[in-house]
C-alpha positions in Angstrom: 0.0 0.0 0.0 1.2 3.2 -1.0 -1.1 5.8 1.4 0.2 8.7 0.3 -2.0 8.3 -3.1 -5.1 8.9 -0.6 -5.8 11.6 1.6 -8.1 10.2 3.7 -9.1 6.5 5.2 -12.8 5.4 6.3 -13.3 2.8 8.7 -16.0 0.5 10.2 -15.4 -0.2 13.6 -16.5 -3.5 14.7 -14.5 -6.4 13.3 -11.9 -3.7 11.6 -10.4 -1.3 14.5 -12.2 -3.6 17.3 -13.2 -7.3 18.0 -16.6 -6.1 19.1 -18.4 -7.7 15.7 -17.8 -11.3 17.9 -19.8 -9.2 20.8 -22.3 -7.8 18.7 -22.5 -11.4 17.3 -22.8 -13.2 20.8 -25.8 -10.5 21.4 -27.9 -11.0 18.7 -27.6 -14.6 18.8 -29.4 -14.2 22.4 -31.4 -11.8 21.6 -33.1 -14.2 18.5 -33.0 -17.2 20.0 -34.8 -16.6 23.5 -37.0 -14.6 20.6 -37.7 -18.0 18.8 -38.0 -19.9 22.4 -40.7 -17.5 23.5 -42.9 -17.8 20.3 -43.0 -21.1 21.3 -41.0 -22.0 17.6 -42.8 -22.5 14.2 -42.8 -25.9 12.3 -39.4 -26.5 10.9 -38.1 -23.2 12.4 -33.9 -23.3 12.6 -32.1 -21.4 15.1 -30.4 -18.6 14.6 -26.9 -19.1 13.8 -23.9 -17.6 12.7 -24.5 -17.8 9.2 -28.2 -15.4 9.8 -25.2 -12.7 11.3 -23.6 -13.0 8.2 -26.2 -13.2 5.6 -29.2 -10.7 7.5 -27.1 -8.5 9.9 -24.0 -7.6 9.8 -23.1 -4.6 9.0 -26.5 -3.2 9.1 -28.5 -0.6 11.2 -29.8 -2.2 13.7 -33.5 -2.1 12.7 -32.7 -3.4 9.1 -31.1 -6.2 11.0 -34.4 -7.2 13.0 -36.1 -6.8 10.1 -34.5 -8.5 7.5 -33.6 -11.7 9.6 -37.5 -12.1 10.4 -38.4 -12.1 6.6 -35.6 -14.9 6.1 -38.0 -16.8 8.5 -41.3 -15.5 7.6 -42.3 -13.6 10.7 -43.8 -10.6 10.8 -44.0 -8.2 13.0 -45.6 -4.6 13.8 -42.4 -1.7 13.4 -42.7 -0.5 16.6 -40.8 2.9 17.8 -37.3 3.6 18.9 -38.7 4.5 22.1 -40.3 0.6 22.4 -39.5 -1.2 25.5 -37.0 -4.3 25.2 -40.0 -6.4 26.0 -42.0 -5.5 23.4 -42.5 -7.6 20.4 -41.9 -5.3 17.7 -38.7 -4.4 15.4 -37.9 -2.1 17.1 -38.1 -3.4 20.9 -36.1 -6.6 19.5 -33.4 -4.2 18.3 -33.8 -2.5 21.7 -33.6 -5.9 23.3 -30.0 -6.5 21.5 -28.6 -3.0 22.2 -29.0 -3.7 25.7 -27.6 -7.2 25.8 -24.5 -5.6 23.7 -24.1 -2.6 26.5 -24.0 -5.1 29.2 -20.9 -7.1 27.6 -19.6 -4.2 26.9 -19.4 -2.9 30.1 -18.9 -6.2 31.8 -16.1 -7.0 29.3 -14.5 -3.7 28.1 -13.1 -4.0 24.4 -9.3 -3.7 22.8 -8.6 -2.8 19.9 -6.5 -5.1 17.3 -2.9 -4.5 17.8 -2.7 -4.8 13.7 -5.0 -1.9 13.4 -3.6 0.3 16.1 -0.5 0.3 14.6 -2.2 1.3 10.9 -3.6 4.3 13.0 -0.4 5.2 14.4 1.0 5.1 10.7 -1.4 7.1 9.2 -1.9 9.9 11.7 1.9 10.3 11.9 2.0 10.7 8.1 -1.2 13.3 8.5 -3.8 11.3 6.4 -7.7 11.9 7.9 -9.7 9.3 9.2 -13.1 8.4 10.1 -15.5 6.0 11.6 -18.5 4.8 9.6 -20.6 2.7 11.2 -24.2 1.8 12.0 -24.0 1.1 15.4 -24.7 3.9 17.8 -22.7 2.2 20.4 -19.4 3.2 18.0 -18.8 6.1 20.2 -18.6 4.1 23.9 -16.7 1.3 22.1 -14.4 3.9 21.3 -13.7 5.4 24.4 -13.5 2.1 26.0 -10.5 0.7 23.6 -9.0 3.9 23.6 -9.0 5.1 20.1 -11.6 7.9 20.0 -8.3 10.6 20.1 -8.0 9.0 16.1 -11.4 9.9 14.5 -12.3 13.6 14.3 -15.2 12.6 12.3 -17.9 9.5 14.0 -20.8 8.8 11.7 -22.8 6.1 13.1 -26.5 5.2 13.5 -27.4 7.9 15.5 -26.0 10.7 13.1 -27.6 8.8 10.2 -30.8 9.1 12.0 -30.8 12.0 12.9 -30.0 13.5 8.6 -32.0 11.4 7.2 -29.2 9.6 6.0 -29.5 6.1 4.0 -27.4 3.2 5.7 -25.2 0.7 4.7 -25.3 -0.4 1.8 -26.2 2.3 0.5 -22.8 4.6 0.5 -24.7 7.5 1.6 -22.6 7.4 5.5 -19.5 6.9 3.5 -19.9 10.2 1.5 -21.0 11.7 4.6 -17.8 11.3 6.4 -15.7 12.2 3.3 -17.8 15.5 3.2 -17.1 16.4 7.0 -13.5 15.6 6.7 -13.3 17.9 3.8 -11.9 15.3 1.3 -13.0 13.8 -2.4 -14.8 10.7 -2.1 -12.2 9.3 -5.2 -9.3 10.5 -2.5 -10.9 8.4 0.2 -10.2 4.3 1.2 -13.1 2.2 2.5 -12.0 0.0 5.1 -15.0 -3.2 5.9 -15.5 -6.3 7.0 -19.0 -6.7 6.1 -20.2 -7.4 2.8 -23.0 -4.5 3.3 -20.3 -2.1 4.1 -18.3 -3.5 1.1 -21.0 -2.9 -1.2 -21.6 0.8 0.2 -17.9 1.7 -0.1 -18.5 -0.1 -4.1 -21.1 2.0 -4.6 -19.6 5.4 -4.0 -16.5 6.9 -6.1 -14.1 5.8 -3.5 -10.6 5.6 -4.6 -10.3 2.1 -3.1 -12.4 -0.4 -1.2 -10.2 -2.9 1.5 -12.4 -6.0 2.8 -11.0 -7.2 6.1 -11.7 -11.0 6.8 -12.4 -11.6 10.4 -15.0 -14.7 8.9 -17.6 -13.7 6.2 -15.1 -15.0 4.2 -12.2 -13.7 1.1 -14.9 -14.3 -1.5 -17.6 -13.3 -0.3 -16.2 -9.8 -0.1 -14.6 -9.9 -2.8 -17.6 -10.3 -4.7 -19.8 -7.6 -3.0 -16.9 -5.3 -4.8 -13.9 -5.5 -2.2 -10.7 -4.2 -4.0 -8.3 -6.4 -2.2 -8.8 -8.5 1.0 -6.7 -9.1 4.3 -6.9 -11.5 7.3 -5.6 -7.8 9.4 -5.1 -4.1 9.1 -1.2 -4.8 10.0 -1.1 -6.5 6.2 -1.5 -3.0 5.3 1.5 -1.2 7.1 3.8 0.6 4.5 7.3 -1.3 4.5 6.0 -4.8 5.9 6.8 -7.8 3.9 3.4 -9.0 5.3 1.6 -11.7 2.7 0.2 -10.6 -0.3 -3.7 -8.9 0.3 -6.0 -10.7 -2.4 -7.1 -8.8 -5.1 -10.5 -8.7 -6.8 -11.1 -8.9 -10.4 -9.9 -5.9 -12.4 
């Protein structure tokens, strides 16, 4: 990688700066599954698993998360408000539900960053490129301050911020463009950093200058083909004058 042909880097935060995608994971999986228990389970109902994370959620504002893993399994239910109680049996009090089983690991557990990706920060703010956090959690900022890694991002844009603007999330690339606007740089001067194949796709769908898929278990093709550039296993794979393994490419 040669930064210097960007001026500015945009990164999700769970399961690229921080292993809190495996907490967010952990809490969704309760979350659905004492969800299935209580409706007593439909004929031929599956758990949720790992794969639903991967192929309904991840990556996703909340919400869309609920709601799209509910149509994989044919349930409906009423939308709800934010302002629904946990208990309630709407889209939004099951995505209340998983916020608060996510807070309480969070705070039980604390988070640290990935040593390869703190040292990719360290790089880039010595050499003075901008950076950003994109994601749709509105947790990102607390998992920031609790792995100690806020003091990197002058510009957060998570669920909150795209609720509040009215602004499209992932994967559309509309909280992508968003942080290139507030850091004051050209989407084509801007790197995408994801793991998730939603966030891939919105970082494809903009004018980005590059799009970096980071591996941490959807798998190399599958981000590949929602339009990843190149894919690593880590962020350290990326550290100017490492002798690191090759990052996989897409097609050109």
């Amino acid at each position: 990688m040669d930064w210097n042909d960007y001026e500015a880097v945009l990164f999700d935060l769970d399961g690229v700066i921080t292993p809190t995608a495996e907490v967010h994971m952990r809490a969704w999986a309760a979350m659905f599954n004492d969800f299935l228990v209580e409706r007593g389970g439909l004929p031929g109902q599956d758990p949720y698993t790992d794969q639903d994370y991967f192929d309904h959620v991840d990556g996703k504002p909340r919400y869309d998360g609920v709601r799209d893993f509910l149509a994989s399994r044919g349930i409906e239910l009423p939308e709800g408000t934010p302002d629904d109680d946990p208990s309630a049996l709407t889209v939004c009090g099951l995505g209340n539900r998983k916020n608060d089983a996510f807070a309480q690991v969070l705070r039980a557990e604390g988070v640290v960053a990935y040593p390869g990706s703190v040292a990719l920060l360290d790089q880039l703010q010595a050499a003075g490129t901008k950076m950003a956090i994109v994601s749709s959690s509105k947790n990102a900022p607390d998992v920031l301050l609790a792995a100690g890694v806020a003091h990197y991002f002058p510009v957060v844009v998570h669920g909150g911020v795209a609720a509040e603007r009215g602004i499209a999330g992932k994967p559309a690339p509309d909280t992508y463009q968003e942080a290139a606007r507030e850091l004051g740089v050209p989407e084509h001067t801007a790197v995408v950093v994801e793991d998730a194949t939603s966030g891939v796709a919105a970082g494809a769908a903009g004018d980005f200058g590059l799009v970096i898929g980071v591996d941490r278990g959807v798998g190399v093709e599958a981000l590949l083909a929602a339009g990843a550039d190149v894919v690593v296993a880590d962020l350290g794979e990326l550290l100017s004058g490492t002798t690191q393994d090759t990052p996989q490419e897409g097609p050109a």
